[in-house]
Structure formats: C-alpha cells, structure tokens
N, CA, C and O of each residue as an XYZ file, in Angstrom:
360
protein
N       0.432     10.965     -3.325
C       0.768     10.657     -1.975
C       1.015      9.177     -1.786
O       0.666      8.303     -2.580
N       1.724      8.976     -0.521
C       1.967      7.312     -0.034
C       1.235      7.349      1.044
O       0.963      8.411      1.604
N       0.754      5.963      1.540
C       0.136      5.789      2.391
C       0.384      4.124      2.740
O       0.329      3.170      1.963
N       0.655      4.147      4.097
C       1.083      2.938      4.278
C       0.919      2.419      5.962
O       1.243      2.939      7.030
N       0.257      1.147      5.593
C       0.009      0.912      7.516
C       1.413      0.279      7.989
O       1.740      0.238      9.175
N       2.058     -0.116      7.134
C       3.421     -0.556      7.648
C       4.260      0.136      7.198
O       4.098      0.906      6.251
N       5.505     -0.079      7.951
C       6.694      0.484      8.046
C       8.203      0.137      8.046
O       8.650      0.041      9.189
N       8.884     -0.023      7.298
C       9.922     -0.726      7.305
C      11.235      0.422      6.445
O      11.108      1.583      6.054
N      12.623     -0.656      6.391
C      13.411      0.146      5.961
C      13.428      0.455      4.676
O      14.135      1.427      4.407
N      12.684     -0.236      3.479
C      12.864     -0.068      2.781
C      11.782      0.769      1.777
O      11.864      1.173      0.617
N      10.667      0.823      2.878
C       9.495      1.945      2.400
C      10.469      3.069      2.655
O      10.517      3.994      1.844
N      11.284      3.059      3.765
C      11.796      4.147      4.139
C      12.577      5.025      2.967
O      12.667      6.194      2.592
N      13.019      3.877      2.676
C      13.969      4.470      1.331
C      13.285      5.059      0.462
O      13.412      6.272      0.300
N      12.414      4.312     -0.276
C      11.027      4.819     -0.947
C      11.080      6.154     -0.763
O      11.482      6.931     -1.629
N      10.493      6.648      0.896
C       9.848      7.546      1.101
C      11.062      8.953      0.482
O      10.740     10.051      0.026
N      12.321      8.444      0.670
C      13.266      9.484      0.880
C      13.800      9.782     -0.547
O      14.401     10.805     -0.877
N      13.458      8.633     -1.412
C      13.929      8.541     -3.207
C      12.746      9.521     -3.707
O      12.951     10.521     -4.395
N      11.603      9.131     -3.306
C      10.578      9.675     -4.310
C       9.226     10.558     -3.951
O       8.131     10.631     -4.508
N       9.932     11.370     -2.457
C       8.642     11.973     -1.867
C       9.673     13.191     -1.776
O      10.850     13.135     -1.422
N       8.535     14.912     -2.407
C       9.493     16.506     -1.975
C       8.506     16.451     -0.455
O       7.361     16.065     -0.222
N       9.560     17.023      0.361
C       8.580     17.271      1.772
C       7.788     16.194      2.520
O       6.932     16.678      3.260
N       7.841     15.128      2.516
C       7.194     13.715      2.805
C       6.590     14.713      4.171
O       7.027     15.827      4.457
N       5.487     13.979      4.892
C       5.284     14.348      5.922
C       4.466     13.138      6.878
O       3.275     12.848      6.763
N       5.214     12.671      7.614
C       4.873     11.361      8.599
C       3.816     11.905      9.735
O       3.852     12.869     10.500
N       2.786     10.779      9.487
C       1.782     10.856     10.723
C       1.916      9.546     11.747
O       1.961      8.425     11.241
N       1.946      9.625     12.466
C       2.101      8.599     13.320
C       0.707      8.094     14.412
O       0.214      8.900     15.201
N       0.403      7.216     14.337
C      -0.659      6.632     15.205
C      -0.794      5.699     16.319
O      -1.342      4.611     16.143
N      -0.281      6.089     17.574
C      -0.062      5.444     18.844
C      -1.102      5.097     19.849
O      -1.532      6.102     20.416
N      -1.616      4.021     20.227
C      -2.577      3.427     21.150
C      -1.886      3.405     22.623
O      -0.962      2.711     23.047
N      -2.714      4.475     23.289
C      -2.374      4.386     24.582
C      -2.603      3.520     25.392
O      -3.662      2.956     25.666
N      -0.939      3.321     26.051
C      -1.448      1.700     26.783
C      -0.653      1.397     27.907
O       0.532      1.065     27.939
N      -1.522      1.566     28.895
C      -1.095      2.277     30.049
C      -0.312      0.553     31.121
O       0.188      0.666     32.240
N      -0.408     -0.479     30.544
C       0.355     -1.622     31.350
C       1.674     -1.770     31.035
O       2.626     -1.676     31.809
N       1.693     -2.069     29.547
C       2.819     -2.302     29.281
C       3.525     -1.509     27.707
O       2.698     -0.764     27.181
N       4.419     -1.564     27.212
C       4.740     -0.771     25.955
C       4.691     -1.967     25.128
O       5.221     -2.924     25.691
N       4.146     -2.262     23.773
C       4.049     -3.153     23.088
C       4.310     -2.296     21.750
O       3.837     -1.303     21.198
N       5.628     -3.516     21.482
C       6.537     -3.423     20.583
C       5.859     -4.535     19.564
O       5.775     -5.753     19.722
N       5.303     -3.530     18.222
C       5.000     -4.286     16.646
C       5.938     -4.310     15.595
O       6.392     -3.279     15.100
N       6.143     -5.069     15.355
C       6.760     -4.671     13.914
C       6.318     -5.619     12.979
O       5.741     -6.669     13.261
N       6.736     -5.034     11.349
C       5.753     -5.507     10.270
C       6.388     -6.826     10.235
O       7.538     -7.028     10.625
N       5.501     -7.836      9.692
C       5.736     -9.080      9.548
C       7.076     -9.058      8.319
O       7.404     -8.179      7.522
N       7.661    -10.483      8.597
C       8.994    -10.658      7.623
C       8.603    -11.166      6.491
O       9.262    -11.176      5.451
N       7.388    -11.658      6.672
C       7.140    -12.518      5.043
C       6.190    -11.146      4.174
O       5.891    -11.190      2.981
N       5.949    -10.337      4.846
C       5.108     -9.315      4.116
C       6.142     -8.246      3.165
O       7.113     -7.633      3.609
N       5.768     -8.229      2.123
C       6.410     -7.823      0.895
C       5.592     -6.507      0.291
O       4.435     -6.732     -0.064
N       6.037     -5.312      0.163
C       5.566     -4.127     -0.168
C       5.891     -4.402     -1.827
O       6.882     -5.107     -2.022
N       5.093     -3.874     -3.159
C       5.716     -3.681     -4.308
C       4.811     -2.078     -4.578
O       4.022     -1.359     -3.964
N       5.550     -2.114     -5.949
C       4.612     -0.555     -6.596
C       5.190     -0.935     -7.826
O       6.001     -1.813     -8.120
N       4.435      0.143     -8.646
C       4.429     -0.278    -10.286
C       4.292      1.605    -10.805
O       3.842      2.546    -10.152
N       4.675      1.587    -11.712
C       4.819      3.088    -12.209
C       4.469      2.797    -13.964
O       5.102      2.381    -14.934
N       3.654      3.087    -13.800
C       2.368      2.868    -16.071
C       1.868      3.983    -15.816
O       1.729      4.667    -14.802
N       1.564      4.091    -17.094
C       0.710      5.084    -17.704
C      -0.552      4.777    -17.542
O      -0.753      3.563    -17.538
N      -1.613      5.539    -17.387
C      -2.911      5.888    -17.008
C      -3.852      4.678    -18.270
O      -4.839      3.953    -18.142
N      -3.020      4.948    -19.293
C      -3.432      3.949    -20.548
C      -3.585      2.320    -20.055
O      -4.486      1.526    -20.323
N      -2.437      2.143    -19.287
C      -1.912      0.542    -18.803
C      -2.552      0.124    -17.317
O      -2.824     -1.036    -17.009
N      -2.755      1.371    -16.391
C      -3.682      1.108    -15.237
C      -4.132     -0.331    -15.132
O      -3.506     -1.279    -14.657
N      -5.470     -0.309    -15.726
C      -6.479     -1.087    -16.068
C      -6.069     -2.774    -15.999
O      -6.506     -3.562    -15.161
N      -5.130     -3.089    -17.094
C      -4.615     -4.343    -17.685
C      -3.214     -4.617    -17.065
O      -2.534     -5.595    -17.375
N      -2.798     -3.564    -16.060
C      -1.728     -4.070    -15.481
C      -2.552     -4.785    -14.301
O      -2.499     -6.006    -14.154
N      -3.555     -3.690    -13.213
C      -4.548     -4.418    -12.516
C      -4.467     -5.989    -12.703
O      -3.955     -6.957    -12.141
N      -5.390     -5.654    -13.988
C      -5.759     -7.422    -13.953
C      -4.867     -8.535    -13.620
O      -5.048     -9.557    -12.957
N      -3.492     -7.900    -14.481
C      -2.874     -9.059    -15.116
C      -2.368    -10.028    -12.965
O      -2.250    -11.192    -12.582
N      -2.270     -8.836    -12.368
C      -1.667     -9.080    -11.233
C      -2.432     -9.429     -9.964
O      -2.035     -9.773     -8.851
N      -4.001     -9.182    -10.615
C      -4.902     -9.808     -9.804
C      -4.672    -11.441    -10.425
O      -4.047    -12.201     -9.686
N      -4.914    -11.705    -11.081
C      -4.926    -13.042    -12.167
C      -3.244    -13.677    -11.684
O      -2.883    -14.828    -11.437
N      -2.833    -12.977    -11.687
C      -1.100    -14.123    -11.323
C      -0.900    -13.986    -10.182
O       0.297    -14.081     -9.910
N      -1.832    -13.716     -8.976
C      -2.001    -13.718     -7.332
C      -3.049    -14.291     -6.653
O      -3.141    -14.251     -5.426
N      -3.898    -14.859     -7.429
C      -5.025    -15.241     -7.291
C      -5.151    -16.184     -6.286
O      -6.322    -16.515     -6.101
N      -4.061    -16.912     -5.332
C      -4.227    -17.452     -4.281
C      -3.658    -16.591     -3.159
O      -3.714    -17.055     -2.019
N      -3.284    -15.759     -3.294
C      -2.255    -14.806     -2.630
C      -3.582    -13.718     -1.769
O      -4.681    -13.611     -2.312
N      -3.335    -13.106     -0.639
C      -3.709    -11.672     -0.192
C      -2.895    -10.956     -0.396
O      -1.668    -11.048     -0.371
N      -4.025     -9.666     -0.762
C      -3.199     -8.376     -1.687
C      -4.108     -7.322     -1.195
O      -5.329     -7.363     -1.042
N      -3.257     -6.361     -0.976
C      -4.005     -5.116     -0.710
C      -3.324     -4.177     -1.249
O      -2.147     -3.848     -1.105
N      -4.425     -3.635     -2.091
C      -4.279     -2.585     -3.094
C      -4.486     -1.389     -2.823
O      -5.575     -1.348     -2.250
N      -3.849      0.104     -2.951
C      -3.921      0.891     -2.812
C      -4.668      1.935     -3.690
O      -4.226      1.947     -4.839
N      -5.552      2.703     -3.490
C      -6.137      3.385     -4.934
C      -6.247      5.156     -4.320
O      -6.540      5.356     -3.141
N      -6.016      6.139     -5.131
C      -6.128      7.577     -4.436
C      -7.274      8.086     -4.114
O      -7.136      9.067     -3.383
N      -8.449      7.802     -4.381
C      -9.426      7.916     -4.516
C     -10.889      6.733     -3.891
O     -10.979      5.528     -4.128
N     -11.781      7.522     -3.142
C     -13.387      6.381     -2.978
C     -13.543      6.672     -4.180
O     -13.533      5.568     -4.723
N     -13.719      7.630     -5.169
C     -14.695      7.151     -6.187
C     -13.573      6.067     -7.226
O     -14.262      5.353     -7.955
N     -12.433      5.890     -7.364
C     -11.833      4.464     -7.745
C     -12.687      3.699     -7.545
O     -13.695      3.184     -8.028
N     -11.607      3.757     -6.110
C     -12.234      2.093     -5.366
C     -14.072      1.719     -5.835
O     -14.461      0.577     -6.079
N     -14.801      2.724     -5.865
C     -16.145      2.175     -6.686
C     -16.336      1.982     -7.549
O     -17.228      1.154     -7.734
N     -15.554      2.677     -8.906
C     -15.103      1.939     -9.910
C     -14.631      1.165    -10.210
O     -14.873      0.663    -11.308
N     -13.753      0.703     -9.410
C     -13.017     -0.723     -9.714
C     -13.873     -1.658     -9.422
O     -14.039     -2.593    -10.206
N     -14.695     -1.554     -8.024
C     -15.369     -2.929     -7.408
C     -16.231     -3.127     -8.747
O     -16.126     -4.239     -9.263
N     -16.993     -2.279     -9.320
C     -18.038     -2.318    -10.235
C     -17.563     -3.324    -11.753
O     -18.180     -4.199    -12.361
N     -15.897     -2.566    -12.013
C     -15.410     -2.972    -13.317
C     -14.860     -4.485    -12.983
O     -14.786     -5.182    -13.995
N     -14.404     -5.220    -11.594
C     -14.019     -6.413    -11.579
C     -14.948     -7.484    -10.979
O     -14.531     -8.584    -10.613
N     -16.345     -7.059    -10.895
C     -17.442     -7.963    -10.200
C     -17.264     -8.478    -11.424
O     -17.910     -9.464    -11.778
C-alpha cells in the first residue's frame, strides 16, 4: 500500500502507474467560518526506492547518513518495523 499526508500531481501519477484499484481516503476538518485552502509545500520533495528485502537495511542507512542535516520522514508497513528499526539505529 501507499500512504501519504500529501498530495500532489506527481504522487498522482505514482498512484495511477503503480497502484490495481488504488482507493483514496480523504480527511476534511470541518470549518464552519471560512474554507481554507492547503496545499503541499513547493520545496517538499516526495522520493521512493524499489530493493530487494536483502538491500532494505544498507540502503536505509546509506540515506539516513547522506541526509543527515535534512528532515525525512520515512515510511515503514508495519509498528512492529518501526520497533525494529528504532532498536537497530539507536
């Protein structure tokens, strides 16, 4: 699955290249003054990477390590990952 708090045209594409049946949820804050119009920031940059289960691990690193001044938010399919990972990169 994809999962994504932003939205743009070119996730869009994404979604339409490499998803059978995609299915969009949408999440709207009711707001009863005025309609407030978001959109994703311009300097914010979506990537993805496609390895083998073998390369996971050491691709991780390599891209934590060559971002290391950067914010990054990583996506993982799984809580029990994400507790594995925190554990394997403390």
């Amino acid at each position: 699955g994809l999962f994504s708090a932003t939205q743009t045209d070119e996730l869009e594409a994404l979604v339409r290249a490499g998803l059978r049946n995609p299915v969009r949820i949408t999440v709207q804050e009711k707001n009863n003054t005025k309609k407030v119009n978001q959109r994703t920031p311009v300097s914010l940059e979506n990537y993805y990477l496609v390895v083998s289960p073998e390369e996971k691990m050491s691709r991780l690193v390599s891209i934590l390590r060559k971002n290391k001044e950067k914010k990054l938010i990583i996506f993982f399919s799984t809580c029990a990952c994400v507790d594995y990972l925190a554990v394997f990169l403390k």
